[in-house]
C-alpha positions in Angstrom: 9.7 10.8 10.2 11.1 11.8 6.5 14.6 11.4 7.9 14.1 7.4 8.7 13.3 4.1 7.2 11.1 3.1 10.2 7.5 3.2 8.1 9.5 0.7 5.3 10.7 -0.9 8.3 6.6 -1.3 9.1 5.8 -2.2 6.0 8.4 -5.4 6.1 5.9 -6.6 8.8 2.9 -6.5 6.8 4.3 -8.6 4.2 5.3 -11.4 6.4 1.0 -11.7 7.6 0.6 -12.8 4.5 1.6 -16.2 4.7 -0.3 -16.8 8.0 -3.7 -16.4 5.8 -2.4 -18.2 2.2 -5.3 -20.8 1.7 -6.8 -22.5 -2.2 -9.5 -21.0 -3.9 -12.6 -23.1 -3.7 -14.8 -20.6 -6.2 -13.9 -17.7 -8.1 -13.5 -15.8 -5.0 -11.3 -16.6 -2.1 -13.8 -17.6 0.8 -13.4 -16.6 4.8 -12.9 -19.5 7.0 -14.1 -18.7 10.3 -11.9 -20.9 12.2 -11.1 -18.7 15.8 -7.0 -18.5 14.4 -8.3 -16.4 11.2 -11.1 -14.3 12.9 -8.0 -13.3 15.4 -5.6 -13.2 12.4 -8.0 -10.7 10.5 -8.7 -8.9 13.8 -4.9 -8.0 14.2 -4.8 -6.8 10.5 -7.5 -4.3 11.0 -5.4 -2.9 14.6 -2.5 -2.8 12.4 -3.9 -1.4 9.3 -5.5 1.5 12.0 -1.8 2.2 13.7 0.0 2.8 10.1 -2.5 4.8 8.9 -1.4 7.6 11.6 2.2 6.8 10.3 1.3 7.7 6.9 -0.7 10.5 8.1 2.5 12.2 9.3 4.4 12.1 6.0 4.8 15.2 4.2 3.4 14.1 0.6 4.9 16.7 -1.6 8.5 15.3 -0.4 9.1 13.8 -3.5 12.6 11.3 -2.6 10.9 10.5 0.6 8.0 8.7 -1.4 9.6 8.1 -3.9 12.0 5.6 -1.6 8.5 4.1 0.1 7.2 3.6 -3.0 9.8 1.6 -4.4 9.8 -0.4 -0.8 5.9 -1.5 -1.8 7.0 -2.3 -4.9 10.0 -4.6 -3.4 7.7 -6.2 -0.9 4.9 -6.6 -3.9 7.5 -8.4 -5.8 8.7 -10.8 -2.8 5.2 -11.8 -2.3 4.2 -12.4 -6.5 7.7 -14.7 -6.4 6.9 -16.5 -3.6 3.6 -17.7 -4.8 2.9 -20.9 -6.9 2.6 -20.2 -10.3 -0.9 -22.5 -10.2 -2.7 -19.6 -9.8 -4.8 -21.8 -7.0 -3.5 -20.4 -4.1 -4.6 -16.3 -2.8 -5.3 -14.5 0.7 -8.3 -13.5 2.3 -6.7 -10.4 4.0 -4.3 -8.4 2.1 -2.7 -6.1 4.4 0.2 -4.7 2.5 -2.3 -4.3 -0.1 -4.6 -2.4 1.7 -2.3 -0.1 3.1 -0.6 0.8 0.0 -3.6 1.8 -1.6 -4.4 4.0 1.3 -1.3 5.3 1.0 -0.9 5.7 -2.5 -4.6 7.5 -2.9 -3.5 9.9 0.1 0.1 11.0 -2.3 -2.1 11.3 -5.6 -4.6 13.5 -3.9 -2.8 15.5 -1.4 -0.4 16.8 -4.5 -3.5 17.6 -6.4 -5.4 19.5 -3.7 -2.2 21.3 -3.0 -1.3 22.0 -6.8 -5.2 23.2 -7.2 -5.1 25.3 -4.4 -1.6 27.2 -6.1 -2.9 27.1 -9.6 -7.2 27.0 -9.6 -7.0 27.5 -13.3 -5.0 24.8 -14.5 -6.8 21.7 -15.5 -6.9 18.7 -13.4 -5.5 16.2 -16.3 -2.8 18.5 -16.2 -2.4 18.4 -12.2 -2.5 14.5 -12.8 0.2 14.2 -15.4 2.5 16.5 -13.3 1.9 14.1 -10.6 2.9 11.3 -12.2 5.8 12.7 -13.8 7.0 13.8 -10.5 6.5 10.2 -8.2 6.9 8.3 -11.5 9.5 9.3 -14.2 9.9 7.9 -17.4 12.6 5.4 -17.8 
């Protein structure tokens, strides 16, 4: 699995349901419209976000190039998306799929190094586990 690019390959599919479900804000909040296309279109994201979560599953998290690569693919993808929006500030998505799976993804890396580096080294402070973390997946520039 660390030896391909088929999750970013994935990933590129998650982006695209985005602008299936771009709709106007009529509040603060974006509301659901429960027209049968959306309830179908939001049923398919929650299948979807269920398969790539056993993707993710199957990545070794202390491989730091391997996430670093995927997390610089999110960060692509995030960008496409932000560009591609109107600048109104009017327009948003009820489901967020890319999103969503980053953020499982992203919590599983944080924490996976951290249980790992407090299982090697019980003594050494958490805040201390963190900022290695982020020094490793995110170096300065």
């Amino acid at each position: 699995m660390e030896q391909t690019d088929l999750i970013e390959k994935l990933v590129e599919q998650l982006a695209k349901l985005y602008y299936h479900d771009k709709m106007e804000y009529r509040t603060e909040h974006i509301m659901f419209d429960a027209s049968l296309y959306k309830e179908g279109l939001y049923n398919i994201d929650i299948f979807i976000i269920k398969v790539f979560k056993s993707f993710l599953r199957a990545l070794d998290f202390t491989d730091v190039e391997r996430n670093k690569r995927l997390l610089a693919h999110f960060i692509v993808l995030f960008d496409d998306i932000n560009d591609k929006m109107p600048d109104s500030g009017r327009e948003g998505f009820f489901a967020t799929p890319l999103h969503r799976i980053f953020s499982y993804y992203f919590t599983r890396l944080i924490m996976q190094n951290y249980l790992k580096e407090q299982a090697t080294n019980p003594s050494k402070p958490s805040k201390d586990i963190f900022v290695e973390i982020a020094r490793r997946f995110f170096p300065a520039p």
